[in-house]
N, C-alpha and C positions, 0 to 999 in steps of 0.2 A: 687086581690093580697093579700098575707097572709101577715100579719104585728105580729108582736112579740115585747114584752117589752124589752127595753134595762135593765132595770133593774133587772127584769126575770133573762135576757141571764148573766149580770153582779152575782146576785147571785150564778147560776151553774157553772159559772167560777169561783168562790168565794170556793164554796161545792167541786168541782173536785181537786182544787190546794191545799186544806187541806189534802180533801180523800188523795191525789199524795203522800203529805210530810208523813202525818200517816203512809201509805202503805209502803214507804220508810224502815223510822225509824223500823216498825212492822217488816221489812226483815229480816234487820241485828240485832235486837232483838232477832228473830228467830234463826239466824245464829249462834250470842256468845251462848242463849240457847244451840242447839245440839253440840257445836265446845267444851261448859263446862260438856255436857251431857259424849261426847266419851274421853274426858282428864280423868272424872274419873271413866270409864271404866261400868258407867250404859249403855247401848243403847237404852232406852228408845224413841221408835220412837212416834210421835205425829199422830192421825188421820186428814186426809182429810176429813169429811164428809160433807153435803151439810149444816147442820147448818154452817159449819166453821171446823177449824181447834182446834182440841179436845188433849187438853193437858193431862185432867184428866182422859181418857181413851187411855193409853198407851201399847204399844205391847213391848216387850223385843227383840230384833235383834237375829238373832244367832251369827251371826260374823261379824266383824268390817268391813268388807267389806262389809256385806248386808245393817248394817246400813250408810255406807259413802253411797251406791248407792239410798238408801232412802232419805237421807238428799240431793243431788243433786239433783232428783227430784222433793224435795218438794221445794226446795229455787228455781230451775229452774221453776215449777208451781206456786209460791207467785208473782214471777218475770213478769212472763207472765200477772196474773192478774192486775199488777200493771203498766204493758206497754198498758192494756186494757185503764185501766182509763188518762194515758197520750194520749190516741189519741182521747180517748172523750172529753175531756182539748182541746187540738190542733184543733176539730173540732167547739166546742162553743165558743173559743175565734174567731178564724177565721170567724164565724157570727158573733160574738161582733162588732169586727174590720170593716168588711169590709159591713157591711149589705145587707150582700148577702151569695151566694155561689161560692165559688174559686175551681178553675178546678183542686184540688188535694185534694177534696172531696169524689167524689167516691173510690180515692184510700187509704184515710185514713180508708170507710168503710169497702173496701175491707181485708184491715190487720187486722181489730177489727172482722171480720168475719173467718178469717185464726186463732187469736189469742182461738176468742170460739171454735173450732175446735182442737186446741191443747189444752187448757184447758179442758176440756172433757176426753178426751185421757189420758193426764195424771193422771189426777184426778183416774181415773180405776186403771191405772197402779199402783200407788201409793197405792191404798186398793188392790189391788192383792197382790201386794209385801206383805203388811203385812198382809193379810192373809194366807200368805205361811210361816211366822215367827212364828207363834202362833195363831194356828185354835181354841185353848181349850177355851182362854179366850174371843175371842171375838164374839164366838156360840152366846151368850147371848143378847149380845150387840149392831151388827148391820147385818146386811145379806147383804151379795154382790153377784152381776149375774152381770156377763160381758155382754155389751150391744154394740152390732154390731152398731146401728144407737142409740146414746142416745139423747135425747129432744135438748142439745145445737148445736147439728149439725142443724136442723131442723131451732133453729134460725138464723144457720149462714149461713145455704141459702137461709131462707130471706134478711138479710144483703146483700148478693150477690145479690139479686133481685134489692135491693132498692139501692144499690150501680148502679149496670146496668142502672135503672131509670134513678137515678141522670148522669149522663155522656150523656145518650141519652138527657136528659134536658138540657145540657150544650153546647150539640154538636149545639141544633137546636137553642139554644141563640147565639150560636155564629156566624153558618149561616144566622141568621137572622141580629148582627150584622154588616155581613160584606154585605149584601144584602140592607141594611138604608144606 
């Protein structure tokens, strides 16, 4: 049988419920940022890139409408990242708690594999978008290729895998359960 520290598991609940409030605060940070950005008529939109979120290499919108439809994707992408790490939270407390595994397990992997799947996605969309704003300045800077299957699908159907695992693990404990 696998045993794990309680202590361990209390830490990365400890690490996730910071990351959680950071990532929070980080949103709506974001949010006054673009909401002061488009009041005084700069549009300076921010990069997604895989370091992160790149303030100092910024594109200029063409029109207030392509930047509102940037800024909703990107606070909709922060968003998603930040409902990743609450169901990572939801899953290591619920080992904390219960020193086990709870039959709404598999389904919390399942959404955290749904969630990398649309983080991915958007992530493109959001460097498309602003590479249709201003191709001059950011030749230099980064190079984007729209990618049909990108790396994070790949992991999020492992996640599906191991999600499927776990349920079939659950199913034959609880037949076994009811057959004790």
């Amino acid at each position: 049988m696998v045993t794990y520290s309680e202590k361990g598991l209390r830490l990365l609940v400890l690490v996730c419920t910071v990351s959680a409030i950071i990532g929070a605060i980080a949103i709506v940070g974001v949010g006054v940022y673009l909401t002061v950005m488009a009041i005084q008529g700069e549009y300076a939109i921010p990069l997604v890139l895989a370091e992160g979120l790149q303030i100092p290499h910024v594109v200029r919108a063409k029109s207030l409408a392509s930047y509102l439809v940037y800024d909703l994707g990107l606070v909709i992408t922060l968003s998603l990242g930040l409902s990743f790490v609450f169901l990572l939270r939801a899953m290591l407390r619920s080992l904390y708690r219960t020193k086990g595994f709870e039959r709404s397990l598999p389904t919390m992997i399942n959404r955290m594999g749904v969630i990398l799947i649309l983080l991915s996605y958007m992530r493109q969309f959001l460097l498309l978008h602003a590479f249709n704003q201003d191709m001059g300045s950011l030749g230099g800077v980064i190079d984007f290729r729209f990618q049909l299957v990108p790396s994070a699908v790949i992991h999020a159907l492992v996640l599906f895998v191991v999600a499927r695992a776990f349920r079939y693990a659950l199913d034959l404990q609880h037949e076994y359960e009811q057959t004790v």
